[in-house]
TIMI-2910 file (N, C-alpha, C, CB; in pm, 1 decimal, decimal comma, always signed):
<rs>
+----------+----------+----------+----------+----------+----------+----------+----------+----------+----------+----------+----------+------+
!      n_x !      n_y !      n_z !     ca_x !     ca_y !     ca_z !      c_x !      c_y !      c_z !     cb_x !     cb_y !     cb_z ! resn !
+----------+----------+----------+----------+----------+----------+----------+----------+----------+----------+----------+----------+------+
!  -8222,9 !  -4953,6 !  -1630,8 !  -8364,2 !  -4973,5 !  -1655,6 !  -8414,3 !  -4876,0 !  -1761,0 !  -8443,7 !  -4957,8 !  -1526,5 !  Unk !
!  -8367,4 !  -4756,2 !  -1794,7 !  -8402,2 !  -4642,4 !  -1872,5 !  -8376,7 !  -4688,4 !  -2021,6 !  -8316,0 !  -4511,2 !  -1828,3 !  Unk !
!  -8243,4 !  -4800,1 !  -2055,7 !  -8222,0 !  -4814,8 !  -2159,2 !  -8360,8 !  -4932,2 !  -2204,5 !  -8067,9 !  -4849,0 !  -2167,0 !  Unk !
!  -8369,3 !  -4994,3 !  -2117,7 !  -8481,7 !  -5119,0 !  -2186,2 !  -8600,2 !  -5059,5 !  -2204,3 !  -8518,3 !  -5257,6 !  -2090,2 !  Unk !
!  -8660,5 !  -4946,5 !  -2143,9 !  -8806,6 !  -4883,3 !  -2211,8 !  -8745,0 !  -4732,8 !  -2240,8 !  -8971,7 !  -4879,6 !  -2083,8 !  Unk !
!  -8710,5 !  -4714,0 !  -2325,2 !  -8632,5 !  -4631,5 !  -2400,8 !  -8768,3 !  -4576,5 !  -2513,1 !  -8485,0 !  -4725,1 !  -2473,4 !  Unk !
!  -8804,8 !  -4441,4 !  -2490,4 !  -8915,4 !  -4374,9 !  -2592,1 !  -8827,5 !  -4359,5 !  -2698,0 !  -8993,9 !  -4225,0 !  -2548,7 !  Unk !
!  -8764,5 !  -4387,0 !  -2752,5 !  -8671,2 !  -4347,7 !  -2911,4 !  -8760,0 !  -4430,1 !  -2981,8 !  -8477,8 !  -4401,5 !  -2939,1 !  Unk !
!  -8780,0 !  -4420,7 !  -3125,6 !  -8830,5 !  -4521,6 !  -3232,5 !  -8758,6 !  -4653,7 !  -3232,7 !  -8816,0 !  -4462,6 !  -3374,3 !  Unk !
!  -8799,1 !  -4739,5 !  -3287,4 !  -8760,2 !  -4867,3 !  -3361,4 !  -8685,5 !  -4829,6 !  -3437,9 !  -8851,8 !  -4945,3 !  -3426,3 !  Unk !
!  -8538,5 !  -4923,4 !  -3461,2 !  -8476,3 !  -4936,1 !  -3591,3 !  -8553,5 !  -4986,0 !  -3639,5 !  -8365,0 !  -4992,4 !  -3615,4 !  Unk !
!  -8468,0 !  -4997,3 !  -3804,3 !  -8532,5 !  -5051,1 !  -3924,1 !  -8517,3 !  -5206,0 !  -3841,9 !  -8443,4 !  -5018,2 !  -4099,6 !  Unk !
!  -8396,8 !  -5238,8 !  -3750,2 !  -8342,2 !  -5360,0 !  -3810,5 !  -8449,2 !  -5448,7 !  -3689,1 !  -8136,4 !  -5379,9 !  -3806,8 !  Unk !
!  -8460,4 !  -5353,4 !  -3553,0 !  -8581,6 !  -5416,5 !  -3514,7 !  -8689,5 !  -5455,0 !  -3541,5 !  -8610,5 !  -5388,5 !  -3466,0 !  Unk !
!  -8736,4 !  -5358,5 !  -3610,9 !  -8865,2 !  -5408,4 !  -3678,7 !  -8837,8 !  -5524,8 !  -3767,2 !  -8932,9 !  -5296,4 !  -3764,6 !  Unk !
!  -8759,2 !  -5548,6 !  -3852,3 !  -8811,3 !  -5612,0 !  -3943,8 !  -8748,6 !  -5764,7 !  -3850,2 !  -8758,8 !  -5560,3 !  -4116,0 !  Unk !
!  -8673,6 !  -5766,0 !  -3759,7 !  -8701,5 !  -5858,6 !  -3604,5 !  -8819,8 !  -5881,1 !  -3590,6 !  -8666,3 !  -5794,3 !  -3463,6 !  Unk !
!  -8895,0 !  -5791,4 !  -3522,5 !  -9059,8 !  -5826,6 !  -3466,4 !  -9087,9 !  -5910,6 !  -3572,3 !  -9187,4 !  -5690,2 !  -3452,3 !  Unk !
!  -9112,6 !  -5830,9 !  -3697,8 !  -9174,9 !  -5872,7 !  -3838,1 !  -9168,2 !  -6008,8 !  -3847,0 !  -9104,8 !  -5814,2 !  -3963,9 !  Unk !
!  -9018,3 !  -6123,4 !  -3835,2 !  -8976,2 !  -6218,4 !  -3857,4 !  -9055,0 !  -6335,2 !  -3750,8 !  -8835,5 !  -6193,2 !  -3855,5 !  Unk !
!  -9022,4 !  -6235,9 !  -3629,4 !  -9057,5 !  -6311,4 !  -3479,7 !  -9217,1 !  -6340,5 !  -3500,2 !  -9025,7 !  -6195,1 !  -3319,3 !  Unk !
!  -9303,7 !  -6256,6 !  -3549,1 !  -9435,3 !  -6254,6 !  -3587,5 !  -9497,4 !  -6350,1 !  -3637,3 !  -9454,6 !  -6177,6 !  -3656,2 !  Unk !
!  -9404,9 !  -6372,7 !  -3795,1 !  -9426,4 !  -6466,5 !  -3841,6 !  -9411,7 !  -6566,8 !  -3814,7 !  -9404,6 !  -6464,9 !  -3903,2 !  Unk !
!  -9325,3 !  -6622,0 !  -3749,6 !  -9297,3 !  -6724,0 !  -3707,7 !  -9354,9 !  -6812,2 !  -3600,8 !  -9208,1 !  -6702,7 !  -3693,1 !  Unk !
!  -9376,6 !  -6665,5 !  -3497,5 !  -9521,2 !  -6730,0 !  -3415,6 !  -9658,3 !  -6759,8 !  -3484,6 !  -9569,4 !  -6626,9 !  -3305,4 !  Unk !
!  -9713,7 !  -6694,2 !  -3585,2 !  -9826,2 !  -6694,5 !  -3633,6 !  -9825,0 !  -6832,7 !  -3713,0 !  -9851,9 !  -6567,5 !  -3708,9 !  Unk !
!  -9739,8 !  -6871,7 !  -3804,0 !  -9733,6 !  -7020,6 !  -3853,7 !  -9678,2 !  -7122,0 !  -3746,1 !  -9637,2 !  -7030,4 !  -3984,6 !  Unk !
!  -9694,1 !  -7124,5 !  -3659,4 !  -9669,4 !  -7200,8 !  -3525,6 !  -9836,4 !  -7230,8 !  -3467,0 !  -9562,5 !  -7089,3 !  -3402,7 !  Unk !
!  -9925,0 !  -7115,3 !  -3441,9 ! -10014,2 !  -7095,0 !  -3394,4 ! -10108,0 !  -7171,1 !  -3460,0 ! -10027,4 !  -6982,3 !  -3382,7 !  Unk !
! -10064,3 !  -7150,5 !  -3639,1 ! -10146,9 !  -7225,7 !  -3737,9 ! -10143,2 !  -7358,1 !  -3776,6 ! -10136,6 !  -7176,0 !  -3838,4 !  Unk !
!  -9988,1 !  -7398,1 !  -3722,0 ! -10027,3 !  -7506,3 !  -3756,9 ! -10042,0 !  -7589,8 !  -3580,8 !  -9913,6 !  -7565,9 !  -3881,7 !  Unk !
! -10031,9 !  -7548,1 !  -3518,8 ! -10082,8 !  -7575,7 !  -3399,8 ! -10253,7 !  -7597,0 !  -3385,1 ! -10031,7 !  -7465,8 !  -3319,0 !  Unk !
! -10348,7 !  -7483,7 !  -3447,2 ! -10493,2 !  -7511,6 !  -3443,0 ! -10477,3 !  -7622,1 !  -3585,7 ! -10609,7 !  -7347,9 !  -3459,2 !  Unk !
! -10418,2 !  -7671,0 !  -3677,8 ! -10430,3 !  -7737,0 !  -3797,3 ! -10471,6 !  -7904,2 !  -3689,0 ! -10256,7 !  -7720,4 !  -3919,5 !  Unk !
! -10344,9 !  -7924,2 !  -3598,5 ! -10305,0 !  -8057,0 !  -3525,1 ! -10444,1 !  -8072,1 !  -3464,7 ! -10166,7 !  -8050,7 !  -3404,8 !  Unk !
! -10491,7 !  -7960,2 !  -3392,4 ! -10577,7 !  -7923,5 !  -3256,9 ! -10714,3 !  -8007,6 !  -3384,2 ! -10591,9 !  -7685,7 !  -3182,5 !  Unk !
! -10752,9 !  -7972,8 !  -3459,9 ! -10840,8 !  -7988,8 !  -3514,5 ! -10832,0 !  -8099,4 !  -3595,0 ! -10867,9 !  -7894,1 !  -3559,5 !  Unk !
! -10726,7 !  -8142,0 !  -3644,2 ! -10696,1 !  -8315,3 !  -3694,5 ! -10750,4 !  -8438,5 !  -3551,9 ! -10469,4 !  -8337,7 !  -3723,4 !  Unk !
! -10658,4 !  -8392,2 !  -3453,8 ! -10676,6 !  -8480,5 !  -3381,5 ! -10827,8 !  -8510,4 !  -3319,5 ! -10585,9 !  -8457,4 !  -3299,3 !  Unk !
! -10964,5 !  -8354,5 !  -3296,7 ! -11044,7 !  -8343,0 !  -3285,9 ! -11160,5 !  -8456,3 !  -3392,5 ! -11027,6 !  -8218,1 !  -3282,9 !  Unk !
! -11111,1 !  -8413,0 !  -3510,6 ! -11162,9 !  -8492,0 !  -3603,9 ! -11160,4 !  -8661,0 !  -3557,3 ! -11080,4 !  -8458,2 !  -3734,2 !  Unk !
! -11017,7 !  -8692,2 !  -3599,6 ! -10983,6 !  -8831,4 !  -3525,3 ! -11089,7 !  -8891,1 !  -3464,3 ! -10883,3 !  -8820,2 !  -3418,1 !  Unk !
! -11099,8 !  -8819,1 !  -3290,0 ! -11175,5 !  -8852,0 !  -3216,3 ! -11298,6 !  -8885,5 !  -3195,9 ! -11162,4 !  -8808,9 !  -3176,7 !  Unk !
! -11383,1 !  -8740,4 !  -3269,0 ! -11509,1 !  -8733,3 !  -3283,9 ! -11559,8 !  -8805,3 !  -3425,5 ! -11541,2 !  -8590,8 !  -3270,7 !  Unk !
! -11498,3 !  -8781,0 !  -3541,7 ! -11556,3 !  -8846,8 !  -3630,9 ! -11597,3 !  -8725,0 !  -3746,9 ! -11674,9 !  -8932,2 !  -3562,0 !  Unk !
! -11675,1 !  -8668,2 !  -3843,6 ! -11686,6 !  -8560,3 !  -3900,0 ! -11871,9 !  -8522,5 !  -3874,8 ! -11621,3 !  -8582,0 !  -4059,7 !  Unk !
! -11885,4 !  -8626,5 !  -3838,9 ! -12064,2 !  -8564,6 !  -3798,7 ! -12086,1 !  -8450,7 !  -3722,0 ! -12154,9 !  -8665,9 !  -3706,5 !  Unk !
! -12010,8 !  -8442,2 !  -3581,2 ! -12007,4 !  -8318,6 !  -3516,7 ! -11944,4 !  -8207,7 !  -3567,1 ! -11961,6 !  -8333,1 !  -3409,7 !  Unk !
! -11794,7 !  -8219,7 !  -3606,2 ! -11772,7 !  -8121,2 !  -3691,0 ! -11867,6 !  -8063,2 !  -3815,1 ! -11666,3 !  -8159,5 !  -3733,9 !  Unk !
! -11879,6 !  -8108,5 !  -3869,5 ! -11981,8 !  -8032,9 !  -3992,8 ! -12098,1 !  -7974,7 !  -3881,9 ! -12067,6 !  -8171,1 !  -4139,4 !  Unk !
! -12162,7 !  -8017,0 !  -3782,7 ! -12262,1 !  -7977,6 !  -3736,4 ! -12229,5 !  -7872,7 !  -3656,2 ! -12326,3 !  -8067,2 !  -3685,2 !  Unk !
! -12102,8 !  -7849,0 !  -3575,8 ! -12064,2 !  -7724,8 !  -3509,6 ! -12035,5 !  -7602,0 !  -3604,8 ! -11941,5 !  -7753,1 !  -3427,5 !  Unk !
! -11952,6 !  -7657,6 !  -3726,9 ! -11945,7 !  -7585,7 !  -3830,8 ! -12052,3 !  -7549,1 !  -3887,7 ! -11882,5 !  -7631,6 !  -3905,2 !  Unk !
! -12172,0 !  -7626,4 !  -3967,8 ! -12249,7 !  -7546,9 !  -3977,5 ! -12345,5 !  -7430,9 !  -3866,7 ! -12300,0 !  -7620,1 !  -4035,0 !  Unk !
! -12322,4 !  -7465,2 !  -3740,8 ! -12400,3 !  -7348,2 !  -3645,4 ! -12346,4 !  -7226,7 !  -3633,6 ! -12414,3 !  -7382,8 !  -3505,7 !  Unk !
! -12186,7 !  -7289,0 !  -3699,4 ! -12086,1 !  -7138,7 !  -3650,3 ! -12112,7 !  -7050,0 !  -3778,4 ! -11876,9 !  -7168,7 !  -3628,5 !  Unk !
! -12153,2 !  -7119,3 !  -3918,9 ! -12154,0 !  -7040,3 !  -4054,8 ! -12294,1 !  -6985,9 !  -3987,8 ! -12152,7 !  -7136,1 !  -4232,4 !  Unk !
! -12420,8 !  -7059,5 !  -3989,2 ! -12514,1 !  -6994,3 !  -3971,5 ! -12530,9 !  -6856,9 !  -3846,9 ! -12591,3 !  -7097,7 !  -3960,6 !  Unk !
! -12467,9 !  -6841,0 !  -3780,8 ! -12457,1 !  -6753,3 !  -3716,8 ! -12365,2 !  -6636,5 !  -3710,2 ! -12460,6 !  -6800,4 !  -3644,4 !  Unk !
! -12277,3 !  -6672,2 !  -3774,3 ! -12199,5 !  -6562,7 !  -3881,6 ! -12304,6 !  -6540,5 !  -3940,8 ! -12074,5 !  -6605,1 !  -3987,8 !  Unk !
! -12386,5 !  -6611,2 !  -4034,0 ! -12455,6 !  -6493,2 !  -4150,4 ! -12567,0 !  -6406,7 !  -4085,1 ! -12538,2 !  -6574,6 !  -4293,7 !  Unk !
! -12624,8 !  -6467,1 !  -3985,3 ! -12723,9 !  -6389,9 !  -3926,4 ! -12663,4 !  -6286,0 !  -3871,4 ! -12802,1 !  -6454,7 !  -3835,5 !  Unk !
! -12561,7 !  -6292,5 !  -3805,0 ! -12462,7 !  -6132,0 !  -3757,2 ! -12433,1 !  -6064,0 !  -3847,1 ! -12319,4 !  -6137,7 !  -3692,9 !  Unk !
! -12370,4 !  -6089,0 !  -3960,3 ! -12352,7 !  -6024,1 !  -4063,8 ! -12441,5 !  -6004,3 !  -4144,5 ! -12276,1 !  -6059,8 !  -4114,6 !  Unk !
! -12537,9 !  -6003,6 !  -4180,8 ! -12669,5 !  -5996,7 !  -4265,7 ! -12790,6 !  -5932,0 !  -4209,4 ! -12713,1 !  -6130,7 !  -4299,6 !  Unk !
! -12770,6 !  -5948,4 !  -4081,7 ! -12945,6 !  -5894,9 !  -4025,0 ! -12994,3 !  -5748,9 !  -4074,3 ! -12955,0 !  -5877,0 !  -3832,4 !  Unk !
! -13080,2 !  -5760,0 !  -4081,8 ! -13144,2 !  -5659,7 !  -4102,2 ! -13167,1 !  -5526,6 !  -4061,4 ! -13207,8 !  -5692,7 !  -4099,6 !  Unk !
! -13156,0 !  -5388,4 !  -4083,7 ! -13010,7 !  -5285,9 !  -4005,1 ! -13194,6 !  -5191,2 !  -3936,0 ! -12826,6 !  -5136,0 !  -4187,9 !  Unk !
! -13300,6 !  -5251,3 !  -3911,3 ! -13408,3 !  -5215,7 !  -3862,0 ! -13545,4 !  -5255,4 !  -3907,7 ! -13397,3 !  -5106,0 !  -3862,5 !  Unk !
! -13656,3 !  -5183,5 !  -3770,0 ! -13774,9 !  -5239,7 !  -3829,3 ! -13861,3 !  -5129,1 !  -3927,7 ! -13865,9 !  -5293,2 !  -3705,1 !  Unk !
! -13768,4 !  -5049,5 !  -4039,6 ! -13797,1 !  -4942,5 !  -4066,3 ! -13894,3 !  -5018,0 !  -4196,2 ! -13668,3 !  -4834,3 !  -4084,3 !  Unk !
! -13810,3 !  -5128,9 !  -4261,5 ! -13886,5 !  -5192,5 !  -4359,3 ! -14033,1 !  -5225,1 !  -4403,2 ! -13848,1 !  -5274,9 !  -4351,2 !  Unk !
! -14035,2 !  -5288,5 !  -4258,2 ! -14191,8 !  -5372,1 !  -4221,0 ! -14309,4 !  -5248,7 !  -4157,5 ! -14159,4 !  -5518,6 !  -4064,3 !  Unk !
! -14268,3 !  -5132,3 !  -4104,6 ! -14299,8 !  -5022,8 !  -4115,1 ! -14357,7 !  -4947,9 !  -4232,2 ! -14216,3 !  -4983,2 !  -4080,8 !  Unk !
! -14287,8 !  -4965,2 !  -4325,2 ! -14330,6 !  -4906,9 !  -4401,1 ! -14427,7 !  -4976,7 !  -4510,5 ! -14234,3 !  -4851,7 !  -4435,6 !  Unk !
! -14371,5 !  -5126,2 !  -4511,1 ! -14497,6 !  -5188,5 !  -4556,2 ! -14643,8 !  -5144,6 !  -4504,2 ! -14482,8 !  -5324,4 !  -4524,6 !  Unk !
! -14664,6 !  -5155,9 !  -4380,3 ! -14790,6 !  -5120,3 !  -4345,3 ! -14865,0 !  -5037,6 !  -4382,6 ! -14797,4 !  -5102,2 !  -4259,9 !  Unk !
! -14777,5 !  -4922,0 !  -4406,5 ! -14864,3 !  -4811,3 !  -4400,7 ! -14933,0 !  -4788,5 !  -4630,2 ! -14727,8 !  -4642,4 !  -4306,2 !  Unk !
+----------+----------+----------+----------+----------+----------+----------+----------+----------+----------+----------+----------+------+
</rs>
């Protein structure tokens, strides 16, 4: 049991294992959501898509964009 969680470093030759294994899951994953979302389409048609899509952009920009306080409108006033 000591040899399988073994604190020594990674070889080179493991890593670049993981590295391979990584990839390979990750273009699996991708083209797995590619299918997931063809077949979605299929089903539904593209009206809902564009419309989920656009709620998901618009709410990305409002998270990413808002306004970092009410220090602005503050200072208008005065």
């Amino acid at each position: 049991m000591s040899d399988k969680h073994s604190l020594a470093p990674a070889t080179k030759k493991e890593i670049e294992a993981a590295r391979a294994t990584g990839q390979v899951i990750g273009f699996a994953q991708g083209v797995g959501a590619a299918l997931l979302v063809g077949v979605a389409l299929k089903f539904l048609g593209w009206i809902p898509f564009i419309a989920v899509g656009g709620a998901v952009v618009y709410v990305g920009y409002r998270l990413l964009f808002r306004r970092k306080g009410k220090g602005k409108e503050e200072k208008a006033e005065e």
